[in-house]
N, C-alpha and C positions, 0 to 999 in steps of 0.2 A: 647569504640570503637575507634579505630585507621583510622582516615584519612591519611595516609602516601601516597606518589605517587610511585607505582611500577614502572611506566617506562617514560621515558624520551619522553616528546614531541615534535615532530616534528613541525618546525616552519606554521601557515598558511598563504598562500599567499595570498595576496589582487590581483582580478582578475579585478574589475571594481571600479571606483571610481567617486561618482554623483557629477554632475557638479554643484557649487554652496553648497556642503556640510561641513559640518564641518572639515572632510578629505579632503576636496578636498582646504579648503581655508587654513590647516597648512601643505600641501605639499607631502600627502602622494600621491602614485602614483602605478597603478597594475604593478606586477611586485615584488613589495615591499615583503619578508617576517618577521613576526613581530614574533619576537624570546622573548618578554614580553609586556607584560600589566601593567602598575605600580609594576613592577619587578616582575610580577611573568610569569610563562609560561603556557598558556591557553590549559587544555587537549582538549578541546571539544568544539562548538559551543556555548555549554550551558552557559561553565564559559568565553567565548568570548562576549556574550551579557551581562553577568551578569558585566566582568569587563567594559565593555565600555559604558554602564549604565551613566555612571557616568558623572558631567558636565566637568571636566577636566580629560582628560585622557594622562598621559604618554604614549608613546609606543618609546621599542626599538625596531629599523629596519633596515636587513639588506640590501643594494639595492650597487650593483655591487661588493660584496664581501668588505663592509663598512659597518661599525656599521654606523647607525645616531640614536639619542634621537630628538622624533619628540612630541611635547606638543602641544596635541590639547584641544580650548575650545568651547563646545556647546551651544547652546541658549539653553531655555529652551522649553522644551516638542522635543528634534532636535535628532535626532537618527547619528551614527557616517557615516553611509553614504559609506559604501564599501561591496561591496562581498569578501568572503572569496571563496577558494576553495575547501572545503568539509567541511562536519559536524564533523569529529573524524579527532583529530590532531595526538595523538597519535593511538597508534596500537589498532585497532578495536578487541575487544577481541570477540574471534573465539570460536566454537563452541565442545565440543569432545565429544555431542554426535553422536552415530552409529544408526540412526533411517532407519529401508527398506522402509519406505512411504518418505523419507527427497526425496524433486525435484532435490536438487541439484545432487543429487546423478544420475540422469533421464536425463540431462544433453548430448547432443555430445559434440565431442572434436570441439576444432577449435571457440570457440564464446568469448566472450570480455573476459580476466583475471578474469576481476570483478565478473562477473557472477558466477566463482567457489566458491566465497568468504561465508561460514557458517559460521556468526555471531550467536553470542549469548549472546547481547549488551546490557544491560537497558540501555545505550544512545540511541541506534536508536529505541527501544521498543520507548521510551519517542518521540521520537524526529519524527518518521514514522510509529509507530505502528506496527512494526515488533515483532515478539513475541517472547520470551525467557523463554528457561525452569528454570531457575533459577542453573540449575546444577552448574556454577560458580559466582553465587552471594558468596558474601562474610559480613561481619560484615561491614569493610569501606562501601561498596558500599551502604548497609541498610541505613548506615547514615548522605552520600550523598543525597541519596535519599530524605530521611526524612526532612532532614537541609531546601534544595534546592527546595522544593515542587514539587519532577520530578511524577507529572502523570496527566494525567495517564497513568499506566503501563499495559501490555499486555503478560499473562502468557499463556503457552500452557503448560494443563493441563494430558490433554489426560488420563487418569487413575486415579484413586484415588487409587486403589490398590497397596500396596506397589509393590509386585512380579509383576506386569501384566506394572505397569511404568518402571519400569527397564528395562524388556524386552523390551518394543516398546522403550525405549532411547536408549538403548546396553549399559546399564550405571549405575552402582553398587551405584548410588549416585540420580539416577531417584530420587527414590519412595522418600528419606529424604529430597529430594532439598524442598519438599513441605512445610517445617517447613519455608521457607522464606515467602511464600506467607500468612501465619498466620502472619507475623512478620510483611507484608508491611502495611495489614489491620490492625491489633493493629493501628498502627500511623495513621492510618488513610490516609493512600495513595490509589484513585481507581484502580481496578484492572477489567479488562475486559480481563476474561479464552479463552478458546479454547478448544475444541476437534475436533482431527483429528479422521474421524472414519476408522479403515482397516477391512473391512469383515473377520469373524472367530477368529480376537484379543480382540478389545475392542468394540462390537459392543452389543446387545442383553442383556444379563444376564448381561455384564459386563458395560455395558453403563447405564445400569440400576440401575445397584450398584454405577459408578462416581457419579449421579445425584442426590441420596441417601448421598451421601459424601458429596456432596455441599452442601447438607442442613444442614445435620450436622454440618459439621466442616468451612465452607466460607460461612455462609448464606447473607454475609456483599459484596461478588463481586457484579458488578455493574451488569453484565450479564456473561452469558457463550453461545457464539458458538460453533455449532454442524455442522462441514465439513466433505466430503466426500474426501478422500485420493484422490487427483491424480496423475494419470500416464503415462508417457510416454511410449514411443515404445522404449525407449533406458535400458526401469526398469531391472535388474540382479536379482530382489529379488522373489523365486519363492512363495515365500507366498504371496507376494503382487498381490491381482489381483481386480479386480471391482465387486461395489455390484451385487448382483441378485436381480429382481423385489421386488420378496419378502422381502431385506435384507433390502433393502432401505424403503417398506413400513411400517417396524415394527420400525424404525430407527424414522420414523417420530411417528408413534404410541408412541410411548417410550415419544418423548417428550412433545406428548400432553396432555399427561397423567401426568406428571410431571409439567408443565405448571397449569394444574388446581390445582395440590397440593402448587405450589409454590405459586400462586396468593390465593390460603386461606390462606397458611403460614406466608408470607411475602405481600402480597398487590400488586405482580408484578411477572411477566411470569419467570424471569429470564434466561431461558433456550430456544434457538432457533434453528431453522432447516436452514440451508445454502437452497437457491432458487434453487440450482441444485437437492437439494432432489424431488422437489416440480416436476421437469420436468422427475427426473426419474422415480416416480412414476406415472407422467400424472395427479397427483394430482391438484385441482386451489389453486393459490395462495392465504394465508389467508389474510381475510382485515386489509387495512392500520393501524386500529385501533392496531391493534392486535398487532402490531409493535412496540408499546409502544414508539413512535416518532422518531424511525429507529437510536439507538444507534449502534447497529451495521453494518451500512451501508456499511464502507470500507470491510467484512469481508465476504460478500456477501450474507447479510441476508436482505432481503428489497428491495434489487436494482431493481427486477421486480416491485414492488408497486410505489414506487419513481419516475422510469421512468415512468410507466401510467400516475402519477398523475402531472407529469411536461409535458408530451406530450403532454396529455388533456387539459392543461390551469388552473389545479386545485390544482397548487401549485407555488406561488409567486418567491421560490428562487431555484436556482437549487442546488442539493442537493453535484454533482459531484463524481469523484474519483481521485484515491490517482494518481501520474506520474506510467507509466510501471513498469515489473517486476524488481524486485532487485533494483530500483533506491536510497535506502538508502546506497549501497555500490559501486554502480558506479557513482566514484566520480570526472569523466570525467566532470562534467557542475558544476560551479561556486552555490553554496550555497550561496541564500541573506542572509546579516546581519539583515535584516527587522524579528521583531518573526516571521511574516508568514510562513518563511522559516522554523519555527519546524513542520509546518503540512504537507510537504511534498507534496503539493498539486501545478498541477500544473500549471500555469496559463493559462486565456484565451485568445483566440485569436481574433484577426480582432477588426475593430470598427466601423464596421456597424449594430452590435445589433443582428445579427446572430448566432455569435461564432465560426464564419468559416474563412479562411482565404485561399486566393489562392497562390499556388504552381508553375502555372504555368501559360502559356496564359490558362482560361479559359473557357470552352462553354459559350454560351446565359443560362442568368437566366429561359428563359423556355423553354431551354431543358428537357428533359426526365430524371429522377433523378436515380443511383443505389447508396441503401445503404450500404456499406460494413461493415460486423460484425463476429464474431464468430457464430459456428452455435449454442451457447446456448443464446445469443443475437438474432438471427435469432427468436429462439421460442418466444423472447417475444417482439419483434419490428414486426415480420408480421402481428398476430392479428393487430396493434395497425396503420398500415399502412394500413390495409384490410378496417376497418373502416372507412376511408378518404373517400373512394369511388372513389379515383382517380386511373386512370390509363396509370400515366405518372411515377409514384413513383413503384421502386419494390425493394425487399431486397436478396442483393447479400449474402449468405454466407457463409464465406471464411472457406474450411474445413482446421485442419492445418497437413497436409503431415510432416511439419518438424518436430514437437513433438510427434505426430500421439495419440496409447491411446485415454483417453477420455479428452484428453486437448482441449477443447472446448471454453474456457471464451476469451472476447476480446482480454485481454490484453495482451495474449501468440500469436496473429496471424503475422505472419513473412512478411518481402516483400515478400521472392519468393512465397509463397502460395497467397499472393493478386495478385502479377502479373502475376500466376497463371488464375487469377479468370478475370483478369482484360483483357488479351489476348484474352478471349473467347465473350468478350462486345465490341460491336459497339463505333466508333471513334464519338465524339460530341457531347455524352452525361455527362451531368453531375455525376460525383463519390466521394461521403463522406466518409471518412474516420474516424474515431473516433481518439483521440488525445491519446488516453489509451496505443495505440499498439508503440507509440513513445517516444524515447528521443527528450530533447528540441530541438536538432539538428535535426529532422526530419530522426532519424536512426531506423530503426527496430532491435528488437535481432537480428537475423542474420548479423547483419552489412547495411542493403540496405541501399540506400536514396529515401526516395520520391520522389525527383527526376531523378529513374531509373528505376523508373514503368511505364507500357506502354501506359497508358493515365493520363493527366493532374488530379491530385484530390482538393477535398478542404478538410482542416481540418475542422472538425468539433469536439466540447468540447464535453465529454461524459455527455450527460447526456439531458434528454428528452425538455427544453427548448430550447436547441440548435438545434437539430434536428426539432422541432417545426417550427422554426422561419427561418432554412437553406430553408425548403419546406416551407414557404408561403412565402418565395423569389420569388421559381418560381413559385407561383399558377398566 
């Protein structure tokens, strides 16, 4: 297998530089771009931690249209101590599938560049969990991977059926791209599937036959997700339209039933239902157990259980989510060099133990509190407020007008729909905001700021200890 580099990488810019670091004490400075690594030129984030690893590090740097050779040396266990600005130096390799469920596609005109950007990266698969069909995996990239220990990796499977993949890719290379993902497991790299389910495609008999497939042929992925297509009001695709009661509860039936065969077969559920199935059919959500320790938390299977069990006190750490949508390719905010920075996750706020942070002058902490949430949030944060027994706490929420469809989850709600929401609510009360629906600049998709909504908010970190402990601020 051939490692050759196809394209030339673009230099990355050092955006910040810690004070007191091993960059910071041989001179390097943001602004800097570092055009090699002990001569080589770093495609990725990956091979930018992997080379500066190292206790002495070379770097050539351009800084005012000047080369400088800048020799840095670290202590030991000392990290090099700079942000870069973004994860992919070179060209983010793009996606050519043609899928009618892809969101991008679902998209208005007029919102950040980035936003249009369909990857189809095993860097950012690795690096954010974004998911790639494999369609332009290659031999190098297999062993890349392989060399480099990149997973786990994140496949969107959607069909096992050669014909029935192709179709929902629009892509003559669907159904065979499959032969990588036997290849990633051979070597033993984890792999955590996907399905996306579109009513009348892959749904039923045919969903039935994918899960039939994984047994067979991937009995070795770590799990497989089972998601319901979303869509927007902006969708063009006339086949694409939302489940029906029914579609959704046979959807869940499928995988229950599979679930118990998987767990004789193999010792473990493998296969799970996304939480939006659970609200379309009005079904309860199954126990925590059943979770099998919520491996797929970021993909929206658990996050009802999670939050309960972090709101109630009955779980130590919180479990979080990943920054807002597309934030693996808008590459507007400085990527740390710290590992943390591959999980994509995005930090918390404030440091008063709340996880909130103020925006503006503030109300009184016992003020009257309104949640602001998506309204598939709304389903599973009112029960869990209703319980309190208070009634200074109620839950705002935010329908989204901008996406419209069944785009419901937090992380899609806009400013103008919150200030929307926010217009209709009395001056001096206290309003939470979840951290999901922002870049770290406090911007929403549509461009707002936080601070052009029409009352004061606080952030608050997603996820049920924060919420917890914002409201027993003001109890």
């Amino acid at each position: 297998m051939s490692s050759t580099r196809s394209a030339v990488p673009a230099a990355p810019v050092i955006v910040s530089v810690t004070p007191g670091s091993a960059a910071a004490r041989a001179g390097l400075q943001p602004g800097d771009e570092v055009v090699r690594v002990d001569g080589l030129a770093p495609r990725d984030v990956i091979e930018w931690r992997l080379s500066t690893d190292e206790a002495d590090v070379e770097l050539d740097v351009v800084r005012g249209g000047i080369e400088l050779t800048i020799q840095v040396a670290k202590r030991a266990g000392e990290t090099l101590g700079v942000e870069v600005q973004s994860a992919v130096f070179d060209r983010v390799r793009t996606c050519d599938n043609h899928c009618e469920f892809c969101f991008i596609y679902q998209l208005p005109k007029g919102m950040r560049r980035s936003l249009y950007l369909k990857d189809d990266d095993y860097r950012l698969s690795f690096l954010y969990g974004n998911f790639t069909t494999l369609t332009r995996f290659t031999e190098a990239d297999l062993e890349r991977v392989v060399t480099e220990g990149l997973s786990p990796l994140h496949v969107s499977i959607h069909a096992i059926d050669h014909d029935v993949r192709n179709r929902m890719l629009k892509n003559p290379r669907g159904g065979m791209s499959l032969r990588w993902l036997r290849a990633l497991l051979d070597h033993g790299i984890e792999v955590r599937g996907q399905v996306v389910v579109c009513p009348g495609v892959n749904d039923g008999d045919v969903l039935d036959a994918t899960l039939a497939g994984v047994l067979d042929r991937f009995p070795d992925l770590a799990s497989v997700a089972v998601v319901p297509l979303g869509l927007s009001q902006f969708n063009t695709e006339p086949a694409m339209r939302l489940h029906t009661r029914a579609e959704a509860e046979r959807v869940v039936d499928v995988i229950g039933s599979w679930q118990e065969i998987f767990l004789d077969v193999l010792g473990r559920r493998m296969v799970f239902a996304a939480d939006e199935y659970y609200l379309m059919t009005r079904r309860p959500f199954p126990p925590a157990d059943a979770y099998e320790g919520f491996p797929m938390h970021e993909d929206g299977i658990g996050m009802a259980r999670t939050f309960e069990l972090e709101f109630e006190g009955r779980a130590q750490d919180a479990t979080g989510v990943r920054s807002g949508f597309f934030a693996a390719v808008d590459t507007s905010a400085p990527l740390p060099a710290n590992p943390a920075a591959y999980t994509g996750l995005r930090s918390r706020h404030g440091g008063d133990g709340t996880g909130a942070t103020a925006v503006a002058l503030l109300p009184r902490r016992t003020a009257p509190v309104g949640i602001l949430t998506g309204e598939m949030g709304a389903h599973v944060i009112g029960p869990l407020v209703e319980r309190l027994g208070r009634d200074d706490v109620r839950v705002l929420p935010v329908e989204n007008h901008f996406f419209g469809g069944n785009t419901g989850v937090t992380g899609l709600i806009t400013g103008d729909d919150v200030a929307r929401v926010l217009a209709g609510q009395p001056a001096g009360h206290r309003y939470l905001l979840p951290d999901v629906c922002l870049s770290d600049d406090g911007r929403f998709l549509d461009g707002m700021l936080v601070a052009d909504l029409p009352h004061p908010v606080e952030i608050v970190a997603t996820d049920g200890i924060a919420l917890r402990r914002a409201l027993e601020a003001a109890a």
